[in-house]
C-alpha positions as CSV (number, residue, x, y, z in Angstrom):
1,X,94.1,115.0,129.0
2,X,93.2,118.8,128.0
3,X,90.6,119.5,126.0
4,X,91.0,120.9,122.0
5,X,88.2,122.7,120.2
6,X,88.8,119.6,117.3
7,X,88.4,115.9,117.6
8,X,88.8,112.4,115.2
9,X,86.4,112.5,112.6
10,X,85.4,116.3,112.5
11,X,85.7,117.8,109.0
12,X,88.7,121.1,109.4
13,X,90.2,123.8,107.2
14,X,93.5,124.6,107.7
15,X,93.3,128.8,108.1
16,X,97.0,129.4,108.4
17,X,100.8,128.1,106.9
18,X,101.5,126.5,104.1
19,X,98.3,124.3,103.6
20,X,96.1,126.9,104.2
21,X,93.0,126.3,102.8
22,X,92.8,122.6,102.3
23,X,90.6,120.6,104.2
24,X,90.0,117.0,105.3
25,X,89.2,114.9,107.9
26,X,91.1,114.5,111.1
27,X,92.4,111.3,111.3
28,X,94.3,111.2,114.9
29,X,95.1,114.2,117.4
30,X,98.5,113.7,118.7
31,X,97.6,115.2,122.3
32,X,101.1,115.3,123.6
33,X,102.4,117.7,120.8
34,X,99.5,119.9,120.1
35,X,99.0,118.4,116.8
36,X,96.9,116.7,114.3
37,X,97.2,114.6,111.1
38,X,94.5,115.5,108.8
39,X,93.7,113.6,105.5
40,X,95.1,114.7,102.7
41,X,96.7,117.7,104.1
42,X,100.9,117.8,104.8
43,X,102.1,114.7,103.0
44,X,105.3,113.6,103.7
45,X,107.1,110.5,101.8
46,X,109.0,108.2,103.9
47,X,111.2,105.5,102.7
48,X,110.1,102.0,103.8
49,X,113.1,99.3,103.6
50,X,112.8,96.1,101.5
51,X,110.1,93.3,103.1
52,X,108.0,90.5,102.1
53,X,105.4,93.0,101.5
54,X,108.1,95.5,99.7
55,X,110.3,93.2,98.6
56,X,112.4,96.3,96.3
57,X,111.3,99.0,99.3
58,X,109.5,101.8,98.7
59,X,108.5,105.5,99.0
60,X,105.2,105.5,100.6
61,X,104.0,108.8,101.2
62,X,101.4,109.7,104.7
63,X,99.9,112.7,106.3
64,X,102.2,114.9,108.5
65,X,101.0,116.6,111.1
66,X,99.5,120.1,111.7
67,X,99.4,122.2,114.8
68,X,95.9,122.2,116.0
69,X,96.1,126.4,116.3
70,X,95.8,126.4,112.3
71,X,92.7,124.5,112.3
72,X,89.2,125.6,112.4
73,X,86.1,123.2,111.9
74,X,84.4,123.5,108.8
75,X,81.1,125.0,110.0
76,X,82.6,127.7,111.7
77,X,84.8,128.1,108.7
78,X,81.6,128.4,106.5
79,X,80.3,131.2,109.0
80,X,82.9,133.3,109.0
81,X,82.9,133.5,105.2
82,X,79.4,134.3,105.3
83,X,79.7,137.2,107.4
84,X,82.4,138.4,105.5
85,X,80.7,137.7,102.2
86,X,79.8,142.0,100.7
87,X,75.8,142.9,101.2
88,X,74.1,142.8,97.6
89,X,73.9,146.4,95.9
90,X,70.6,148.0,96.3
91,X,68.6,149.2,93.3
């Protein structure tokens, strides 16, 4: 199994794409595709067919998944806008 610089549980930001910017916890890394499915970040609806529990159907909508290059962990997140942050003006 290779090794990714994020695991389940650890608090990201997405830094790149079309979510960039939110953040969440991961909930699952899909290790075969790269990817992960973070809460709250890439919903997608799917539609659910009629059931005991549904019994009209439904749209219920989930987290997608997002490739693991456009996440960063929080903390280091946190650090790099630090650094980045301009010095105060001197007086």
């Amino acid at each position: 199994m290779p090794n990714f610089h994020v695991k389940r549980g650890d608090v990201v930001v997405v830094i790149a794409g079309s979510h960039k910017g939110k953040e969440g916890k991961i909930l699952e890394v899909l290790a075969g595709s790269g990817r992960a499915r973070v809460e709250g970040v890439a919903m997608v609806k799917r539609h659910l067919k009629k059931s005991q529990e549904h019994p009209q159907g439904t749209i219920a909508e989930r987290e997608g998944s997002v490739h693991l290059s456009n996440l960063m962990l929080k903390t280091n997140h946190e650090k790099r806008a630090a650094k980045r942050a301009p010095a105060p003006a001197k007086v």
